[in-house]
LUMDRENZA-270551 format. One record per atom (N, C-alpha, C): residue in one letter; x, y negated, z. Coordinates in pm, whole numbers, plus 50000, padded with zeros to 5 digits. Layout:
N
AXYZ
...
END
This chain:
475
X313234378613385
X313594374113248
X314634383713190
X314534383813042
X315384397412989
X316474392812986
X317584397012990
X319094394112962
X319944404112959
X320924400812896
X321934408412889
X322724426512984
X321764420713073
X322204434413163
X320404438713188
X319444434613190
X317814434313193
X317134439413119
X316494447313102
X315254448312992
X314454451513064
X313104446813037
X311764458413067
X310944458912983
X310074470812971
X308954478012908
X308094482112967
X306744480412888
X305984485712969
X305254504612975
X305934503412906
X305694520912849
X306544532112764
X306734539512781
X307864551112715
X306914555312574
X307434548612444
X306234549112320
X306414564612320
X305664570112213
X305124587212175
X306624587512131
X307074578911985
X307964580511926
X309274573812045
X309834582112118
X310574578112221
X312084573712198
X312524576412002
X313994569511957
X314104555412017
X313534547412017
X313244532412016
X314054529612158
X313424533212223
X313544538612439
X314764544012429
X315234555212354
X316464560912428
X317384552712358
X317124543112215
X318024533512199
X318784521912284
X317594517512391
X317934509212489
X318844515712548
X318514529712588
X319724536912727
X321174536412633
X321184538712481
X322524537612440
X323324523712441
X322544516912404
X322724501212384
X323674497412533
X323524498612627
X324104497812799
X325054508612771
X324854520912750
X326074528112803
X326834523512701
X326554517312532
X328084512612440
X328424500512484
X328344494212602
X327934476512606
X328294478012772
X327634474612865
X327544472312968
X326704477613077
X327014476913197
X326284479513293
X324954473813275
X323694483113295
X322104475013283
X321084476213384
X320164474613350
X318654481513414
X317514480913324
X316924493113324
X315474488813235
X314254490313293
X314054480513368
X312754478413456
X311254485213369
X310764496313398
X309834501613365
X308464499113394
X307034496213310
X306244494613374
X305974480013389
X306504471113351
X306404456713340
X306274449413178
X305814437413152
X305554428213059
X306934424013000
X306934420212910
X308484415012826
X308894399212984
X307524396613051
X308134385313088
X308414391813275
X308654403313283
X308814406313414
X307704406113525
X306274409813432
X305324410413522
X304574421313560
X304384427513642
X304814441613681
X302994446513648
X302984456113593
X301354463613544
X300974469513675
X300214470613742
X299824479413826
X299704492713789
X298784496513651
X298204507713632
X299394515813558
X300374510013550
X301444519013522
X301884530713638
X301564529513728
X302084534813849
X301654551513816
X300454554013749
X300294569113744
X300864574813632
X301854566813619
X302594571813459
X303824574813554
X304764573013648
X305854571413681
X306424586213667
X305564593713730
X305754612013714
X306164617813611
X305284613613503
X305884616913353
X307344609713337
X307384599213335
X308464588813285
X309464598713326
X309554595913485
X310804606113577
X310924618913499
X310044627013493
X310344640913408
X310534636413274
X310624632813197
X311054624813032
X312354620313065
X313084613813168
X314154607913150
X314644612413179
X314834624713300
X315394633113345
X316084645313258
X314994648513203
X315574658313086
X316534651812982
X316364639312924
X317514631912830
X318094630612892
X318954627513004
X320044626213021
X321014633013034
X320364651412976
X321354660512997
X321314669212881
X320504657712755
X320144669512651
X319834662712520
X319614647712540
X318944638012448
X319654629212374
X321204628212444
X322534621912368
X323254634812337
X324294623212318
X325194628512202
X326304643312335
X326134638312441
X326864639012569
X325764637312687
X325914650612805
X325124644612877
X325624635112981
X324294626113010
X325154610613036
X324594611413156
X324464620113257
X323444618413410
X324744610313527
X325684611613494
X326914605713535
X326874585413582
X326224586613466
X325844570113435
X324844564313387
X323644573113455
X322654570113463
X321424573513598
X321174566313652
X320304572213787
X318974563413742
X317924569013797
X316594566413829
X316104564113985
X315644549114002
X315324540714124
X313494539814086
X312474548714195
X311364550714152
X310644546714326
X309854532314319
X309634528814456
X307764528514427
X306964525214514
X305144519914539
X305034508814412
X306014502414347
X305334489514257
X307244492114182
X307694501114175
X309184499314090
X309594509214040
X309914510513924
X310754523313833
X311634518213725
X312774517213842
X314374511813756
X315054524313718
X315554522913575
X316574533113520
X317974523213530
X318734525713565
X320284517613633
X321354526013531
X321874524913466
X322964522313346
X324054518513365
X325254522813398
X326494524213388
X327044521913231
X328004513813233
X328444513613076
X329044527713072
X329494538112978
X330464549312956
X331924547412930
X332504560912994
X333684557212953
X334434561712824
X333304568512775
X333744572712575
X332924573012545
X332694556912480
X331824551912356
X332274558212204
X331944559612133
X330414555412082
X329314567912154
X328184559212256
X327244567012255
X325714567112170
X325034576912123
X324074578012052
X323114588612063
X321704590012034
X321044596512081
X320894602911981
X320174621012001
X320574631111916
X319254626011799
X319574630011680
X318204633411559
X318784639611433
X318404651611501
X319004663211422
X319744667011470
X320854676411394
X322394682011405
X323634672511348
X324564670011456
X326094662711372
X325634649611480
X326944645111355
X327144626411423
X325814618511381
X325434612011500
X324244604011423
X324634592511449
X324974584911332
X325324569511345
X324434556911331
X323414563511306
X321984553311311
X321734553611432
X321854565811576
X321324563211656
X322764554311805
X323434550711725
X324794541511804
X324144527911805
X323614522911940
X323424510411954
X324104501012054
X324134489912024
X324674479912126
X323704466812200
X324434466012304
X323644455112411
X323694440212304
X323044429312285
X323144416612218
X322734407712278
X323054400212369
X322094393312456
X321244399312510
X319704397712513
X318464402612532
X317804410212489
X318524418512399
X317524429312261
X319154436112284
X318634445112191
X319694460312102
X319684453612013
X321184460811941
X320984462411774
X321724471911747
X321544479011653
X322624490611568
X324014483711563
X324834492111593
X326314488811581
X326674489811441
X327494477211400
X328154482711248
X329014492011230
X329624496411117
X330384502711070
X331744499311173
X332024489311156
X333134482311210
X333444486411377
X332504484911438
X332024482611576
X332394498111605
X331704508611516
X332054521311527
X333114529511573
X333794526211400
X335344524511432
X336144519811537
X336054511011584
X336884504011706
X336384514711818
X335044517311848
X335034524611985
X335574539911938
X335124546311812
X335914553311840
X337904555911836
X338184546211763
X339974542211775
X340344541611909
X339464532611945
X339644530612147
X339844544512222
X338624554412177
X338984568412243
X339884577112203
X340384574712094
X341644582712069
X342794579112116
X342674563512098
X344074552412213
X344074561112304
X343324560012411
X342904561612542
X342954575612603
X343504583912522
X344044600112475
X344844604512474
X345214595312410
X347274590812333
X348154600512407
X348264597612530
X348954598612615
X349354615112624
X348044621412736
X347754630312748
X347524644812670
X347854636512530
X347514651012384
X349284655212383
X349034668112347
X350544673312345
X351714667812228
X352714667812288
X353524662212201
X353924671312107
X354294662311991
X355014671411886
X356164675111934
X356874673911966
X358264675612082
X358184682812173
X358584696412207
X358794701012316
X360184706512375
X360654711012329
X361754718312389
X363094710812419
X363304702012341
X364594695912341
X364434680412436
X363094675412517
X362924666812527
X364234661412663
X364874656512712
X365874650712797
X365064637512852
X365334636213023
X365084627913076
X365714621113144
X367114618613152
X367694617513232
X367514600413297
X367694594313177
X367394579613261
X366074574713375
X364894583313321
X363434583413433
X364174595313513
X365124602813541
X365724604113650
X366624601913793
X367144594013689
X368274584713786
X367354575313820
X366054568613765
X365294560713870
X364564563613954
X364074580413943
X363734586514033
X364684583114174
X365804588814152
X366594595614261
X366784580214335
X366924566514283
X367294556914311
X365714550814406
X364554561714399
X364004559314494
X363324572514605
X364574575514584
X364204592814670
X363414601714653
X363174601414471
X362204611214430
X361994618714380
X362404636114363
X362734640314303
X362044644514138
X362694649914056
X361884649313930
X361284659913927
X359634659913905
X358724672613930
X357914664813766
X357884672813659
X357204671613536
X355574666913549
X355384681913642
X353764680113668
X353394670413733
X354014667513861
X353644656013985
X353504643513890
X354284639413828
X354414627813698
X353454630713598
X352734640413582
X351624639213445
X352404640513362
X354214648913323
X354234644513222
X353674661113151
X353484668213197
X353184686513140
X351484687113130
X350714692813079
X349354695813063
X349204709213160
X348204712913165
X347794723213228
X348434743013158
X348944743413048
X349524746712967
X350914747913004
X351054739913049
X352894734413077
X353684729212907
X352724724412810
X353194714412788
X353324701612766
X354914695512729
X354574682212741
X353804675612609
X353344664112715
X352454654012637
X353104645412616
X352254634012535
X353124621612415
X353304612912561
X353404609612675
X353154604212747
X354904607412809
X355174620712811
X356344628112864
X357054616112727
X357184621712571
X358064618212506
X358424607112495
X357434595112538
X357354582412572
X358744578212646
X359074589312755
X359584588212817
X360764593112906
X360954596912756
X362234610012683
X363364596712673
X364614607312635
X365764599412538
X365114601812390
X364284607312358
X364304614612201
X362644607512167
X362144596012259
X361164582712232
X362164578012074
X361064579811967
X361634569611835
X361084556711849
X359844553911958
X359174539011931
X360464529311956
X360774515011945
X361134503911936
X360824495711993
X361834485312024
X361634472612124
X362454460912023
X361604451011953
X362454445411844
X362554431811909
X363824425511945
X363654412311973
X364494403211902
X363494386711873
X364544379711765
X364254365211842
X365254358111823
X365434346511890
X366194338511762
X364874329111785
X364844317911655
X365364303211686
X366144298411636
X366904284811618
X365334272811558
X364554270911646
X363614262611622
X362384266011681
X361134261811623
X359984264211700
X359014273111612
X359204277711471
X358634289011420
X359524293111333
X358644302111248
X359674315411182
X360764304711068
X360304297111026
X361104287410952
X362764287310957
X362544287311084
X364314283311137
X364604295311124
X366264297411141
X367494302911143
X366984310511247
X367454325511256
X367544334811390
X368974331011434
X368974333011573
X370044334611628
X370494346411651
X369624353911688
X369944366411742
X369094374811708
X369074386611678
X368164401311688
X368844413911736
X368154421111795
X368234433211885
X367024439711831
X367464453411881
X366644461911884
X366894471611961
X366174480312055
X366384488712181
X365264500112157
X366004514712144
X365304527212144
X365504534912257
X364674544112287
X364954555112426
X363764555712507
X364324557512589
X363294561512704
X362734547012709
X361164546712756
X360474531612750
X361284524612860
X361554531812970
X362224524613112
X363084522413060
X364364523213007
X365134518912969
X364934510312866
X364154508712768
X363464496212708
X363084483812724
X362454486312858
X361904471412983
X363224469313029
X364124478613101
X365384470913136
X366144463713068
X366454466912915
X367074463812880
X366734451712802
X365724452112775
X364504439412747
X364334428312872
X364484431112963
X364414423613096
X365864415613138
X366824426913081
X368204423613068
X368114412513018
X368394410512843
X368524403412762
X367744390712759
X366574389212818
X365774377912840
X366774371212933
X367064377613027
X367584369113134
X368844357813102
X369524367012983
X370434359712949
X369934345812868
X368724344112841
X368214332912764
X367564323912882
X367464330813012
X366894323213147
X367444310613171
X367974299913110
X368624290313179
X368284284613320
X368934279813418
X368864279213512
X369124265613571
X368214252613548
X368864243813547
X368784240213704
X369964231213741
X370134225213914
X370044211413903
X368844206314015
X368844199614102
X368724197614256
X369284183114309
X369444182014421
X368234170614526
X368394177314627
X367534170214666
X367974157614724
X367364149214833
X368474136214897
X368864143114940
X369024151315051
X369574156215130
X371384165015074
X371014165114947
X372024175114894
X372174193114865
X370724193714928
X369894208714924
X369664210014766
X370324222114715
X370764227214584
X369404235914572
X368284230814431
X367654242014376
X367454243114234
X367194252714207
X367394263314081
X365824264114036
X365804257613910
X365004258213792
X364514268813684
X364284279113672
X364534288413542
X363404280813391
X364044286213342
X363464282313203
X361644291313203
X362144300713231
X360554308913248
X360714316613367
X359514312413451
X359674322213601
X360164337113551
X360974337613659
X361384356113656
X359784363413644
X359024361613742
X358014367913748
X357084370113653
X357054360113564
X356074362213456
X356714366213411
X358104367713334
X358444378413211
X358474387713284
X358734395113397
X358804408913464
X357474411013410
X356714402913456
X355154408713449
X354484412413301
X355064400913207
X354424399713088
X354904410213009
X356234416013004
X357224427212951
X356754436912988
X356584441913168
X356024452113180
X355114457813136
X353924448313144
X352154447213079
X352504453413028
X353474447612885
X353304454912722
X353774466312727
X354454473712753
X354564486812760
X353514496212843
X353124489412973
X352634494412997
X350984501512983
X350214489312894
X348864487912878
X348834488912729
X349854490612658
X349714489912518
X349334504212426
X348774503112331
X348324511212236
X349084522412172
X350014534912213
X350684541612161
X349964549312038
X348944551512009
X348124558211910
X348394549311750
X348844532711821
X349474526911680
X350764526411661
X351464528111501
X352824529611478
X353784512411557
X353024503411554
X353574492511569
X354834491911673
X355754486911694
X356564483511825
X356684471911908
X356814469312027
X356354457612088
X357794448812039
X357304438912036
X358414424511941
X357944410012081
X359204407812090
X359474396812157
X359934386612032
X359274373212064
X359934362411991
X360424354812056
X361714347412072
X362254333812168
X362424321912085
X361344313312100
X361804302912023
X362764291512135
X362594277412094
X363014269312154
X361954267712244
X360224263312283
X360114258012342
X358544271812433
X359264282412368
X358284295112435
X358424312112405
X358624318512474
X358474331512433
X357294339412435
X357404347112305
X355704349912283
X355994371812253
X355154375112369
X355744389212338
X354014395812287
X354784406612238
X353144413312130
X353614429812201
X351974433112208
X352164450612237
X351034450412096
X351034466512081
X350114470511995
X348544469312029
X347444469312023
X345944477712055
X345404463712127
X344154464112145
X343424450012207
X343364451712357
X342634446312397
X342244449112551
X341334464112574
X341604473612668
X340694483112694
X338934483012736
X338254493212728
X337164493612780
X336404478312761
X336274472712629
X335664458712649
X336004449712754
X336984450112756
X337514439412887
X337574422912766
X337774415712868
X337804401312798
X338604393412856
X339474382012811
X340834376912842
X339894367712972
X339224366913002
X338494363613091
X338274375713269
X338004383213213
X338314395013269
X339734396013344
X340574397413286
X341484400913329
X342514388513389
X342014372813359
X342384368913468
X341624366413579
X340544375213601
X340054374413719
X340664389713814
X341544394813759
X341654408113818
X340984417613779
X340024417113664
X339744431113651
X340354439013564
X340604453113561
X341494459313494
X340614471613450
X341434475713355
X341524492513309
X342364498313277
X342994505313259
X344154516013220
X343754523613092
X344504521813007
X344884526512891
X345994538412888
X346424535012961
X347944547212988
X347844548713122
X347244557813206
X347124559413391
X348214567313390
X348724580513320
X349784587113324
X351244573913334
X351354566613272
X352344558913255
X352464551713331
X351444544113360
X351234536413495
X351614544713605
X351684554413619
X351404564513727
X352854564213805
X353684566713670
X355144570113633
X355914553513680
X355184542013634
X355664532613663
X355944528413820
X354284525413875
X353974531013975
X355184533214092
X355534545914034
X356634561214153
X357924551314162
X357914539814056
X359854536914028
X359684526414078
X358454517814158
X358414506214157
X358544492014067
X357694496313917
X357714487313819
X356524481513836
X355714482513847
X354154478613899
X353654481614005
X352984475214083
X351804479114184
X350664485214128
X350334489014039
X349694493213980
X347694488514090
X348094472214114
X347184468114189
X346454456114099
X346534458913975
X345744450713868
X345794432813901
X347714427713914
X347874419813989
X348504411613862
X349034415613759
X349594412113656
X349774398913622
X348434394713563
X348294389513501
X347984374813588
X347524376113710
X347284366913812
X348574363513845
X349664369713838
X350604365913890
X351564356313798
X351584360213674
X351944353213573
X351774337413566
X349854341913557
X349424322813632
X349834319913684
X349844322713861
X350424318313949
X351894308513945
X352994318813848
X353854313213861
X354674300113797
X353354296413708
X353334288313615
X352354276013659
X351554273213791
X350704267813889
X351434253413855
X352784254213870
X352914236913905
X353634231513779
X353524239013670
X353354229613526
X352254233713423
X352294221913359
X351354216213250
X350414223113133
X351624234013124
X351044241113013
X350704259313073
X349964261613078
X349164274513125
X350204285013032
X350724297813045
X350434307812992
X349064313912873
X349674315012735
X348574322012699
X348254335712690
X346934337912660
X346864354512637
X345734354512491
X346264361312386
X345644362512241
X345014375012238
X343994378812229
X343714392412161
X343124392612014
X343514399711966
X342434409111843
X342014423611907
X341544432511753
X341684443611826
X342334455211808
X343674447611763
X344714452011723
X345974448411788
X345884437911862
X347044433211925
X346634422512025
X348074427212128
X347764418612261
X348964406712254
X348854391512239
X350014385912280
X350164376812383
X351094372612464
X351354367012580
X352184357812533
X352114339412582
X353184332712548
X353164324512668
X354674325712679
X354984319212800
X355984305812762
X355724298712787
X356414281412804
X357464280612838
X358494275212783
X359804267312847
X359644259012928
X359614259913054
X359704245413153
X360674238413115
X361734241513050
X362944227013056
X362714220312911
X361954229512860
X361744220912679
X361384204512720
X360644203112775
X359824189112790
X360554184512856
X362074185512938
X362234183513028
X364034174212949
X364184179712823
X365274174112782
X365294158512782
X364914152612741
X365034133512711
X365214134412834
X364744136412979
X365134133213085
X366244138213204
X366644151413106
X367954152313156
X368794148013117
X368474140513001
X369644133812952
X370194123913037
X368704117813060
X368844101613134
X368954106413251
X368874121413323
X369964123913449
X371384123513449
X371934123313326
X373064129113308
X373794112313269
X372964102313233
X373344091813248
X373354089213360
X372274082513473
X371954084313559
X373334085613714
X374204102313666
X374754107213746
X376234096613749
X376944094013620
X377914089213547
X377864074313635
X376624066413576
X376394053913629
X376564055913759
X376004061413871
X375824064113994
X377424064314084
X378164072113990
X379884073914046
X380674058414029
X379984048313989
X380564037813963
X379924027214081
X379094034114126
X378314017414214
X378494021814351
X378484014314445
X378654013914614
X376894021214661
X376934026714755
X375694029614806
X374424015914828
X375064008114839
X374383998514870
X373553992614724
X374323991314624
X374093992614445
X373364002214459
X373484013514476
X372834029114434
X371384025014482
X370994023214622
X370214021114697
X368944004714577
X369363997214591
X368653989914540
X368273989714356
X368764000714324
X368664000814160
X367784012214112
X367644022114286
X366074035214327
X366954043914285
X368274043914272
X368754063914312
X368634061114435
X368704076814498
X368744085914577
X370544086414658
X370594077214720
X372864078614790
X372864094914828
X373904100314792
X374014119014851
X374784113215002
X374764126715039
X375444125015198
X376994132715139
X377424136315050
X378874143114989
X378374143514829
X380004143714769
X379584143114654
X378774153914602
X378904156014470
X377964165414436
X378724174514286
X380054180314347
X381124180514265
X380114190614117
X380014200214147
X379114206614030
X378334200013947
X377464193214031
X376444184813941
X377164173713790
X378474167913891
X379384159113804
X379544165813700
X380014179713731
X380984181113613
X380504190613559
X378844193613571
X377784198513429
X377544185013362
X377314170413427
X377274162613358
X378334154713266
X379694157713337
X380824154913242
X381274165013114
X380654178313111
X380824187712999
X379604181312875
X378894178512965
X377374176912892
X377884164412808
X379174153212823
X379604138612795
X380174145512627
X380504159312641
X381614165012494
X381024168412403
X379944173312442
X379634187312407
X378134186812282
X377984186512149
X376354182812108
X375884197812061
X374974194111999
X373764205811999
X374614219911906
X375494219711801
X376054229111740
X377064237011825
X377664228711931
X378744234212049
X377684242212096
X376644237312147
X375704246812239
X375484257112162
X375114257612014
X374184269111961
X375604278311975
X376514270411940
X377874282711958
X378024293612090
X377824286512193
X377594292912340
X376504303212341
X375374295112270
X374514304912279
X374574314212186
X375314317812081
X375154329712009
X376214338912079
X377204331812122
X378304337412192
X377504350912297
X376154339112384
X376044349312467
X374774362012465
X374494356012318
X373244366912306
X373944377312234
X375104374512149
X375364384912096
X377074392212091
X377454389012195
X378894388512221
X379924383912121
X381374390212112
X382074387712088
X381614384311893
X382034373911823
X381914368111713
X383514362911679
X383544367511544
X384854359311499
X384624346111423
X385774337411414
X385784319511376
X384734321311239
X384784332711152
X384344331311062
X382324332111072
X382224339011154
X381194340811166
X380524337011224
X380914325311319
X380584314311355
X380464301911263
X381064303711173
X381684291911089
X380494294410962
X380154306610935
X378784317110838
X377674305810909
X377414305911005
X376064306011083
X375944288611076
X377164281411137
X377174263911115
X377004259811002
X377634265710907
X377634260910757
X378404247410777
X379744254510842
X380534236010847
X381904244310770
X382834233310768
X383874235210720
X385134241110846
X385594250710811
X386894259410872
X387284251710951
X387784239310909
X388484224611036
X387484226711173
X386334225311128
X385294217711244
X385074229811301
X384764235311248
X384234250211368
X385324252311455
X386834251311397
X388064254611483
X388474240211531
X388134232611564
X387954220411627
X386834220611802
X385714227311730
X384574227311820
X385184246111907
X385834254311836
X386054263611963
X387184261312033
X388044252111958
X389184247612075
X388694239512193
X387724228212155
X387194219712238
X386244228512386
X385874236712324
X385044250512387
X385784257512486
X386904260912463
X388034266512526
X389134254612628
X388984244112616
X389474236612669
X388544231412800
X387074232312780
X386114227712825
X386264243012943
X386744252212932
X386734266512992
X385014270113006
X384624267712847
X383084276012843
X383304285212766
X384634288412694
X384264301912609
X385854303012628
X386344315012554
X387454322712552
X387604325512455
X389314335612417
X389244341612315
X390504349312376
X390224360712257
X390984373612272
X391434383612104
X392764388612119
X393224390311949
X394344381111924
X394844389111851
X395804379711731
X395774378111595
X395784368911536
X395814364311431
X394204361711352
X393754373811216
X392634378311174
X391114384211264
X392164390611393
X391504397711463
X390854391011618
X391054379511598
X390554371411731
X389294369811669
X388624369611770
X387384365211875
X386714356911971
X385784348511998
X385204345912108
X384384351312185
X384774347012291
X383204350112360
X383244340312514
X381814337812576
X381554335112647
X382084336312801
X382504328312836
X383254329112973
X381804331313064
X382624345113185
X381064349113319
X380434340613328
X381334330713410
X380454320113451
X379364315113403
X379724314113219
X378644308413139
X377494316713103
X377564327513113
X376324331213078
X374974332113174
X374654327413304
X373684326513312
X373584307213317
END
């Protein structure tokens, strides 16, 4: 039966465009076969068999003379007593098309559709060929040569005993010079890392914070990896036993993973810059370009991969930022296995986005009623504790108390204060006082209370004081 990776025919027509349309249709599309010599319903002709000689010499010659490219690479011929399979490899630079005439022939660009071909649109065009220029990016020489500086992809070299060799790294051409792949990964990189963290759950609300980070890409992910962390909250619970564990707001592992991705698999051929958003109840990060080589968000959480940037990967790779073992994206899942809401992954074919979940969002109304819970608990005998279904500790649980006795002062504008404190350091009364939209009293009410509470500090005299966030508090 015909399908999607299947065809058969029973004959190679005079007018043979039709035929070598099928062979394009698989190499712009997918892996195929075009069972030769058989009925549309897979029923094999006998008397085809003294045709097979010709066929073999006819197909043989197109595949090194009849496209656009010769395609013998990804294409073989399987010729048995009752079988003559042509076996089809998809290509790895689409758009393919078969020759008629001289130049580009865009009538002869076809694609796989289910069970039949069809001519690719205009549209369809475009994208495969955008894809091959993406997929280029890298490796074409940079406008930049002479002044390029590396020092930060050096010091991570050396930090894994490796010394810096241009060529060994892909970042020089055969030429000796560098490619956009090198400048990528320069100090004298102009691309961008824009991140904004929003006071609500879409663009509506108030930002809290924005950044922006230029340079070398490695230093981009760090410093991007940095700054997330500081939004990592870390909440603690105990077990009966009194065995202390640690909650994060979003597994370490998936933002390592999801951050890396984007730099690493993303589209440099577009001007765009990768943008992190933090809302309240998810962070959603964007690279430029769609998925490679027709891959499908399906695809790739099964492990299959392609490389868009292998030079970069390569580079990543050497520093230990990836395994470069097409593990990514599985791992992301993984680490998100024992709650509710999955990780997403968006494509167009223009952009890749990843959103990852707050575990503690859903989790507030009931820390509250832990935090009641804890209060009530310091008042009753074990024996009370025991019959009312807490959990008696074997020692107190001095920390736990007295996150829940700060938590007794403290409401949601104290917090946003902490938190701007620590996304964006030191802030003066006024500009704290800009952002509340309260009156001079209350803001200097709520940072004394802050300072008394020993969650924030200050430093200066008079005009010239400041807050900021006490160590402790920021993770």
């Amino acid at each position: 039966m015909e399908s999607q990776t299947v065809e058969y025919k029973s004959d190679i027509p005079i007018k043979s465009n039709p035929f070598k349309a099928e062979i394009v249709a698989f190499l712009n599309t997918n892996d195929g076969t075009i069972f030769l010599g058989f009925d549309d319903d897979g029923t094999f002709i006998p008397e085809k068999i003294d045709q097979y000689k010709q066929w073999e010499s006819w197909i043989s010659d197109w595949i090194h003379s009849a496209f656009n490219v010769p395609v013998q690479k990804f294409v073989t011929i399987e010729v048995s007593a009752q079988n003559f399979a042509i076996h089809i490899k998809q290509g790895d630079k689409p758009p393919y098309y078969y020759k008629d005439g001289e130049g580009f022939n865009s009538k002869g660009i076809y694609i796989r559709n289910g069970s039949s071909k069809r001519r690719a649109t205009d549209d369809e065009v475009r994208r495969m060929l955008k894809a091959q220029v993406a997929n280029e990016f890298e490796s074409e020489p940079s406008s930049v040569q002479k002044s390029l500086t590396f020092h930060y992809l050096q010091d991570k070299l050396l930090d894994n005993n490796i010394v810096f060799d241009s060529k060994g790294l892909r970042l020089q051409n055969i030429d000796n010079q560098y490619n956009n792949g090198a400048l990528l990964l320069s100090e004298q990189n102009s691309r961008a890392t824009k991140i904004a963290v929003i006071d609500g759950l879409d663009m509506s609300a108030d930002f809290l914070a924005k950044k922006e980070f230029k340079g070398s890409l490695i230093k981009q992910i760090d410093m991007t990896l940095e700054y997330i962390s500081l939004l990592n909250d870390r909440r603690v619970s105990f077990t009966g036993a009194a065995a202390r564990l640690e909650h994060e707001s979003y597994p370490s592992k998936a933002i390592r993973e999801a951050v890396i991705n984007a730099y690493a698999h993303r589209d440099y051929s577009l001007s765009a810059d990768i943008k992190v958003e933090v809302y309240d109840d998810r962070i959603e990060i964007f690279s430029a370009g769609g998925l490679p080589d027709g891959l499908s968000v399906a695809d790739i959480k099964e492990g299959i991969s392609a490389q868009r940037n292998p030079n970069l990967v390569h580079v990543l790779d050497k520093i230990n930022y990836i395994e470069n073992f097409a593990t990514g994206i599985r791992r992301i899942l993984a680490s998100y296995k024992d709650f509710d809401k999955e990780p997403m992954f968006i494509v167009t074919p223009n952009q890749f986005k990843v959103i990852l979940y707050n575990r503690h969002y859903a989790l507030v109304d009931d820390e509250k009623q832990g935090w009641v819970n804890n209060n009530l608990k310091k008042n009753l005998s074990e024996a009370e504790q025991l019959e009312l279904g807490f959990t008696p500790q074997d020692s107190p649980l001095e920390n736990d108390t007295m996150v829940a006795d700060v938590k007794q002062y403290i409401d949601a504008n104290d917090e946003k204060i902490i938190k701007i404190l620590t996304l964006n350091g030191d802030k003066s009364r006024q500009e704290i006082q800009d952002y509340l939209q309260e009156s001079k009293t209350k803001v200097h009410q709520r940072l004394t209370k802050l300072i008394e509470l020993n969650l924030i500090n200050k430093r200066g005299q008079s005009r010239a004081i400041v807050y900021f966030v006490n160590a402790n508090e920021r993770k």
